[in-house]
C-alpha positions as CSV (number, residue, x, y, z in Angstrom):
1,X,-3.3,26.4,-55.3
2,X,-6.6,27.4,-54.2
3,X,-8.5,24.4,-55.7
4,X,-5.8,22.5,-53.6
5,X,-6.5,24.0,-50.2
6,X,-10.4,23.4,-51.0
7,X,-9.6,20.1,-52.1
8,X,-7.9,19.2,-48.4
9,X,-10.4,21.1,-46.8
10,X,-13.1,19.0,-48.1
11,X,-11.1,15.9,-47.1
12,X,-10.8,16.8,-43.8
13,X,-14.3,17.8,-43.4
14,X,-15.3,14.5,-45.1
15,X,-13.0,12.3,-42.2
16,X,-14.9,14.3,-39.5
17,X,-18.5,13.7,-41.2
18,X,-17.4,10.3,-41.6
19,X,-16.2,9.7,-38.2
20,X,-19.4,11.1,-36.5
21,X,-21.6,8.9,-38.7
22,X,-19.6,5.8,-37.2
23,X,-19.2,6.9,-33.6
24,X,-23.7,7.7,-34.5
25,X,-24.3,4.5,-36.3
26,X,-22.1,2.6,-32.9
27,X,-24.4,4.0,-30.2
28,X,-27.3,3.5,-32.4
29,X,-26.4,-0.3,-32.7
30,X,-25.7,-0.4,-28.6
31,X,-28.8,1.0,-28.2
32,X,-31.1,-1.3,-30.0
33,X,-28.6,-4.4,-29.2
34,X,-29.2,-3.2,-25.4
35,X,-33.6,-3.1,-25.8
36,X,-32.9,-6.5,-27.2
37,X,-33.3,-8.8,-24.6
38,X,-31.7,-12.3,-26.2
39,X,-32.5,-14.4,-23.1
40,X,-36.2,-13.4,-23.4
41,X,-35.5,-14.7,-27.3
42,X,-33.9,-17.7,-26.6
43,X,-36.4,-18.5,-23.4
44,X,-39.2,-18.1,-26.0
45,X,-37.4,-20.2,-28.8
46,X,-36.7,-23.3,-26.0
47,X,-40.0,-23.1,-24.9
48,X,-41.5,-23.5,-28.6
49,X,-39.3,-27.0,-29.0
50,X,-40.4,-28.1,-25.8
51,X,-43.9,-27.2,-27.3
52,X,-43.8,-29.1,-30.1
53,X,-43.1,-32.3,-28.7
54,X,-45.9,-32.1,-25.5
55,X,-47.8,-35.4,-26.1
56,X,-51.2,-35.7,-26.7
57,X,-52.5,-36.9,-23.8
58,X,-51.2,-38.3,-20.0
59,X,-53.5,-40.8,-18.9
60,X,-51.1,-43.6,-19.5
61,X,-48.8,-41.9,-17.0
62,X,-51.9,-42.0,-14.2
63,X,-52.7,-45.6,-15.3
64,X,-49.3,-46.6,-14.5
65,X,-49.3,-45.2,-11.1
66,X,-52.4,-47.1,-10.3
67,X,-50.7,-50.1,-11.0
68,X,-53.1,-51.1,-13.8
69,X,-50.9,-51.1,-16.7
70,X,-47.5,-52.6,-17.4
71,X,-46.1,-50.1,-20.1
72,X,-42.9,-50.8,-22.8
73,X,-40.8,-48.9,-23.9
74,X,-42.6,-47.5,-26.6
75,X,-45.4,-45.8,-24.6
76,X,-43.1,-44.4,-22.4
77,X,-40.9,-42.9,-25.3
78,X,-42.8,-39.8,-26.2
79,X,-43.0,-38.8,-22.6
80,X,-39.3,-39.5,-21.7
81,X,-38.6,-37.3,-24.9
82,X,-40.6,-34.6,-23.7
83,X,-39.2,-34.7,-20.5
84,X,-35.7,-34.7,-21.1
85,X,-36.0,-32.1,-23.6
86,X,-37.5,-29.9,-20.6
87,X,-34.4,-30.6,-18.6
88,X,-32.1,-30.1,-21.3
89,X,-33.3,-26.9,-21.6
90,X,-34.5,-25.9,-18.0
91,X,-32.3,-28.0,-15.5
92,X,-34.1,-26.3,-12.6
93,X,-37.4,-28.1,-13.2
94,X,-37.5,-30.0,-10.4
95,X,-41.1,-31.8,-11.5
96,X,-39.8,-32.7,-14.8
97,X,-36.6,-34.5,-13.3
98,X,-39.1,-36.2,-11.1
99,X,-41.0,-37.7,-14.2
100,X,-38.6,-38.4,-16.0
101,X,-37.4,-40.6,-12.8
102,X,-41.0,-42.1,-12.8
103,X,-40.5,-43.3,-16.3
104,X,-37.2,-44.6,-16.0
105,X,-38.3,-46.8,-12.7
106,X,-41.5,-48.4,-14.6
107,X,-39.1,-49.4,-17.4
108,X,-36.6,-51.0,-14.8
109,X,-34.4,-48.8,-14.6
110,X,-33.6,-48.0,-10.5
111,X,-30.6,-46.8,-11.3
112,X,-31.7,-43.6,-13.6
113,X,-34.7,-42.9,-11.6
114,X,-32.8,-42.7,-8.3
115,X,-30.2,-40.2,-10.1
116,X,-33.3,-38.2,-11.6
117,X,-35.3,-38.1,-8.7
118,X,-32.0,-37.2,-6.4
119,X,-31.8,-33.9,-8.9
120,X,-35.5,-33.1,-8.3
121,X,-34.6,-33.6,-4.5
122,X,-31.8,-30.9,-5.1
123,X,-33.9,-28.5,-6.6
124,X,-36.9,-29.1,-4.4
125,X,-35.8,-30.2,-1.1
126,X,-39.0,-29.8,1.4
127,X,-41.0,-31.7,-1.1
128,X,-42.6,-35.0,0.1
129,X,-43.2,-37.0,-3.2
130,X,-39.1,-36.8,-4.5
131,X,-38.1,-38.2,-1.3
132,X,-40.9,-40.3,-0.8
133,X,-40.1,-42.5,-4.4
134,X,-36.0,-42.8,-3.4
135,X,-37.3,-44.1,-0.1
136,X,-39.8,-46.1,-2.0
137,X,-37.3,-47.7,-4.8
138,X,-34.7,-48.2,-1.9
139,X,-37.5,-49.9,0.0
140,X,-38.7,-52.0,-2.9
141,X,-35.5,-53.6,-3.8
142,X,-34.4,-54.8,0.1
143,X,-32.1,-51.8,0.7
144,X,-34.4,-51.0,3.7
145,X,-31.8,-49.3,5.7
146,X,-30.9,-46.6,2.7
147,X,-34.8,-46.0,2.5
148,X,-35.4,-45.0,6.2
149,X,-33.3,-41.5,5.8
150,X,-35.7,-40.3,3.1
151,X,-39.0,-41.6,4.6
152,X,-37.7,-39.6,7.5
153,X,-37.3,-36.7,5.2
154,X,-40.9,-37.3,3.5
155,X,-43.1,-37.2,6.8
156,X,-41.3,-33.6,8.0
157,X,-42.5,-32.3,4.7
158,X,-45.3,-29.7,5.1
159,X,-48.3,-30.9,3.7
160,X,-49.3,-27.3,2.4
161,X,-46.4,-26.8,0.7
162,X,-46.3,-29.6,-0.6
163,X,-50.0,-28.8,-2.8
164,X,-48.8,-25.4,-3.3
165,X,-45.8,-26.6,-5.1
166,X,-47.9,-29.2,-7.6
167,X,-50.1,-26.7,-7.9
168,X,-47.6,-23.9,-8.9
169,X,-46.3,-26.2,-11.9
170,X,-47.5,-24.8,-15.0
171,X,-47.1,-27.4,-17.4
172,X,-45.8,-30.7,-16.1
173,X,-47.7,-31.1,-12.9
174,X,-50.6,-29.4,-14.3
175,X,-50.9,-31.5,-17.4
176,X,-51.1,-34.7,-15.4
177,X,-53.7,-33.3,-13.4
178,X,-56.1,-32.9,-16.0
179,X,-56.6,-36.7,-15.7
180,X,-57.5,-37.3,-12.4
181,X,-61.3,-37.3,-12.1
182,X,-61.5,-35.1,-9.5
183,X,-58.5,-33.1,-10.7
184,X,-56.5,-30.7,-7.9
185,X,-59.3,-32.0,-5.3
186,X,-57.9,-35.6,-5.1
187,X,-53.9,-34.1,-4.1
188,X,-55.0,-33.6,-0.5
189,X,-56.2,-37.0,-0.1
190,X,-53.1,-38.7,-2.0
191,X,-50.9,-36.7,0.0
192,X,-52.4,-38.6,3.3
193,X,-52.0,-41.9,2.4
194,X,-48.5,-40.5,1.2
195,X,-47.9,-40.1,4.5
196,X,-49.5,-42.9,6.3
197,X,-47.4,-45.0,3.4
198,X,-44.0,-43.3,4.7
199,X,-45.1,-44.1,8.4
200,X,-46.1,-47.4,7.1
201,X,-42.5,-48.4,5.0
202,X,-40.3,-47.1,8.1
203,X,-42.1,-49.4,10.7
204,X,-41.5,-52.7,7.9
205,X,-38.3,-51.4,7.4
206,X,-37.6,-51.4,11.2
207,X,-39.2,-54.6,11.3
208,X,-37.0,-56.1,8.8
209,X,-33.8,-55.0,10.3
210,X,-34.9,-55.7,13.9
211,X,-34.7,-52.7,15.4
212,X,-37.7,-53.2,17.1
213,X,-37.4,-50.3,19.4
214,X,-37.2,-47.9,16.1
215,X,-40.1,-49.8,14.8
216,X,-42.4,-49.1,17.8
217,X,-41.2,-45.1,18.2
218,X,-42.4,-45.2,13.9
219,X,-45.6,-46.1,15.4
220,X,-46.1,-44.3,18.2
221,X,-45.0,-41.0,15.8
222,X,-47.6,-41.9,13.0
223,X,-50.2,-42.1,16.1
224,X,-49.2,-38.7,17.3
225,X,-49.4,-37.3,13.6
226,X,-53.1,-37.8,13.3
227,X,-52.7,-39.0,9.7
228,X,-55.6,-41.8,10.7
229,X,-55.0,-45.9,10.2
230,X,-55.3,-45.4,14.3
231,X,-55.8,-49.1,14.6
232,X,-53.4,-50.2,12.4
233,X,-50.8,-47.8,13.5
234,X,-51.5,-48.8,17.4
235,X,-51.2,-52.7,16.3
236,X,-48.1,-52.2,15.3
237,X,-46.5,-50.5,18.0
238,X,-48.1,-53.6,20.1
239,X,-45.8,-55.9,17.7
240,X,-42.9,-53.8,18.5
241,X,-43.7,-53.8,21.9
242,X,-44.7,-57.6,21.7
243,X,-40.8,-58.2,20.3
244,X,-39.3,-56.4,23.0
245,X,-40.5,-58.6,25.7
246,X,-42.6,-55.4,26.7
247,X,-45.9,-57.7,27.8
248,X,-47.7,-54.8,29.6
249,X,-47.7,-52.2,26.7
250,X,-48.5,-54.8,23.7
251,X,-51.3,-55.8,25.8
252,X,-52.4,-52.4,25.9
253,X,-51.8,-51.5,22.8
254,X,-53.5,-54.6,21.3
255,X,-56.6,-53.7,23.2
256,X,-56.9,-50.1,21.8
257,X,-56.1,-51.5,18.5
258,X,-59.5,-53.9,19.0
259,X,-61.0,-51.0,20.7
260,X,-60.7,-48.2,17.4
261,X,-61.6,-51.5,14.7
262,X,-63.5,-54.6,16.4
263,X,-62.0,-56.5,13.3
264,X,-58.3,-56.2,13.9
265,X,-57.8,-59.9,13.8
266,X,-54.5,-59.3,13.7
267,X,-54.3,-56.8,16.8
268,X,-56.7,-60.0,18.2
269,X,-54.5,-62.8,17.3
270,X,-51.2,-61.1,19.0
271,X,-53.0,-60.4,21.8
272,X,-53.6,-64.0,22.4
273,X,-50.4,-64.7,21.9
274,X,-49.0,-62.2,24.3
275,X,-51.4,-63.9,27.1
276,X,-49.9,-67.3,26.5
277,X,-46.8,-65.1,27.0
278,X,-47.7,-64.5,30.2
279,X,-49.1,-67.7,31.2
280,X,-52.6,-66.6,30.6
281,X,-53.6,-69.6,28.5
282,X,-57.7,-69.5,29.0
283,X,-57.8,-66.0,28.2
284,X,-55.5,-66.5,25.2
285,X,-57.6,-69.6,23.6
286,X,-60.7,-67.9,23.9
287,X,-58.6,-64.5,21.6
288,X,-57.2,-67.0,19.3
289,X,-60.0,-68.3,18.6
290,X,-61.9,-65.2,18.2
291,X,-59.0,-64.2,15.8
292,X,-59.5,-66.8,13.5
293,X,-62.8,-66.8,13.6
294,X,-62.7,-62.8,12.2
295,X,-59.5,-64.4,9.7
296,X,-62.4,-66.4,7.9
297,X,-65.1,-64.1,8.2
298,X,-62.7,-61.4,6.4
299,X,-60.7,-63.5,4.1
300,X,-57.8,-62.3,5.5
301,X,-54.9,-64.5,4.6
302,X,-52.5,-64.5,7.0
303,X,-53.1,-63.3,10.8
304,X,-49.9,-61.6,12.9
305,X,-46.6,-60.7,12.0
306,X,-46.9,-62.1,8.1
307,X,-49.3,-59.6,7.3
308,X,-46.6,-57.3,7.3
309,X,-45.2,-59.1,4.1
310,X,-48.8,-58.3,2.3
311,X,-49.0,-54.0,3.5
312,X,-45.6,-54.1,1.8
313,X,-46.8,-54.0,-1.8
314,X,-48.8,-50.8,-0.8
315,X,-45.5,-48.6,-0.9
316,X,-45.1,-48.0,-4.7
317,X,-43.5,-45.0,-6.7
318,X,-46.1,-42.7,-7.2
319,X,-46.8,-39.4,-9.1
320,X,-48.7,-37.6,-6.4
C-alpha cells in the first residue's frame, strides 16, 4: 500500500516536472524565434541571388545610349536577367524597372518598356528621366499627342532631386556610373540637355499637331527657364508666331534670335520670309540671301521649318 501511494506520488510529481519543462522549452523557443529576424534572413538570402548574377561590366549599356552601338539580344540578356531578378525580388526599385524598360526599347520592344518604365513612374513620380523616355518612345513612334503629358511632367521635375535620387541608388544607378568618364560630374550636364530635349520634343510635337499657339507658349517657357539654346528657343517661338499670322512678334523674335547667334540661318531665312509677308520685298532678298549664304558656309542642310525634321532625332531614350 505504501509503495502504491509513493508510486502515484511520483507520477504526479513527474506530470508537473514534465509540464514545466514544456511550458520552459515553449517560451524558450518564442524567445529565440522572436530575436530571429527572418525578413533580415530572407533580405540577405535575395540579395545574394541578385549578387550572383551582377554582370561584369556596363559599358555596353552607356554605348547604347550614345547611339553608337546596335545591340542583339544576346548582349542585352545578362542585363535583362539581372534586372528582372532585382524586381522580382524588390518590386519597389524604381531604377531597376527603368532599365529594364531601356533594354526592352533597344530590342524593339515599346510595348514592355512603356509598361516598365510606367512602374518606375509609380514608384518614383517627381523624377525627370522615367517620364522623359515614355514621352520620348511616345514621341518617337508619331504618338505626339500621348508624349506631350509626360514632357510636361519631365520639365516640372526638380533638377536637385533629380541627382539626389541617381545618386542615392546603390547598386543599379551607381554601377552604370562607373562608366562615364567623368562619373557623377557629367549628371548635371545630361540632366540640362534633358531638359532643353523635353522643351525641345513639346514645341515639334506642337508643331506637328498644329497647335501653333501651344508651340510658341513651349518656347517662350523654355526661354523663361534659363536652360540656354536662347537662340534656338527664341527662333522657334518666331515660327510659331510666324504661323499665326503674328508678323510683328516673329519679326522680333527672329531678330533676337540673329542677335544671341549671328549664324541662325534659319532664324535669318524666316525672317525674310516674314518681310515678303509684309510686302517688304528689298529687305527680304537681301535676308534670304544672307540666309543661304550662312546655309553653305555651315553645311546646314535644310534652312526653315524642315530643320525641325533633323532636331527630332536628338530626343532619344536615355539612361541619364
Amino acid at each position: 500500500m505504501g509503495h502504491s501511494l509513493s508510486f502515484s506520488r511520483f507520477v504526479e510529481w513527474l506530470k508537473i516536472v514534465c509540464q514545466r519543462a514544456m511550458v520552459f522549452y515553449a517560451l524558450v523557443f518564442l524567445i529565440v524565434n522572436a530575436t530571429i529576424d527572418y525578413d533580415r534572413i530572407y533580405f540577405g538570402i535575395k540579395v545574394r541571388l541578385v549578387e550572383r548574377i551582377f554582370p561584369a561590366k556596363f559599358n555596353t549599356l552607356i554605348l547604347v545610349e550614345q547611339q553608337e552601338k546596335n545591340p542583339t539580344a544576346r548582349e542585352l540578356m545578362p542585363y535583362i536577367n539581372f534586372y528582372k531578378r532585382i524586381v522580382d525580388y524588390f518590386p519597389d526599385q524604381a531604377d531597376a524597372w527603368s532599365m529594364l524598360g531601356f533594354c526592352s526599347y533597344y530590342l524593339g520592344d515599346s510595348l514592355n518598356a512603356l509598361w516598365d518604365y510606367e512602374q518606375a513612374l509609380k514608384q518614383q513620380p517627381e523624377y525627370f528621366w522615367f517620364a522623359f523616355n515614355i514621352g520620348t518612345i511616345y514621341f518617337r513612334s508619331g504618338n505626339f499627342s500621348q508624349s506631350i503629358p509626360y514632357f510636361e511632367k519631365a520639365i516640372k521635375t526638380n533638377p536637385d532631386k533629380n541627382l539626389e535620387y541617381i545618386l542615392s541608388s546603390k547598386v543599379v544607378y551607381r554601377s552604370l556610373l562607373w562608366e562615364l568618364p567623368k562619373g557623377a560630374e557629367e549628371l548635371k550636364a545630361r540632366l540640362k540637355i534633358g531638359y532643353q530635349r523635353s522643351y525641345l520634343a513639346l514645341i515639334l510635337s506642337s508643331y506637328q499637331l498644329q497647335n501653333y499657339a501651344a508651340m510658341l507658349n513651349y518656347a517662350e517657357s523654355a526661354l523663361l527657364s534659363n536652360v540656354g539654346l536662347t537662340s534656338d528657343f527664341t527662333y522657334f517661338a518666331g515660327l510659331a508666331s510666324y504661323k499665326l499670322n503674328h508678323w510683328g512678334k516673329a519679326l522680333n523674335y527672329f531678330e533676337a534670335s540673329t542677335r544671341a547667334n549671328p549664324q541662325q540661318a534659319h532664324a535669318l531665312y524666316q525672317w525674310g520670309l516674314t518681310l515678303q509677308a509684309l510686302n517688304k520685298n528689298k529687305e527680304a532678298a537681301a535676308k534670304l540671301n544672307q540666309a543661304s549664304e550662312l546655309k553653305q558656309q555651315l553645311g546646314l542642310p535644310v534652312l526653315g521649318e524642315p530643320i525641325l525634321d533633323y532636331l527630332a532625332k536628338d530626343i532619344f531614350v536615355k539612361i541619364f
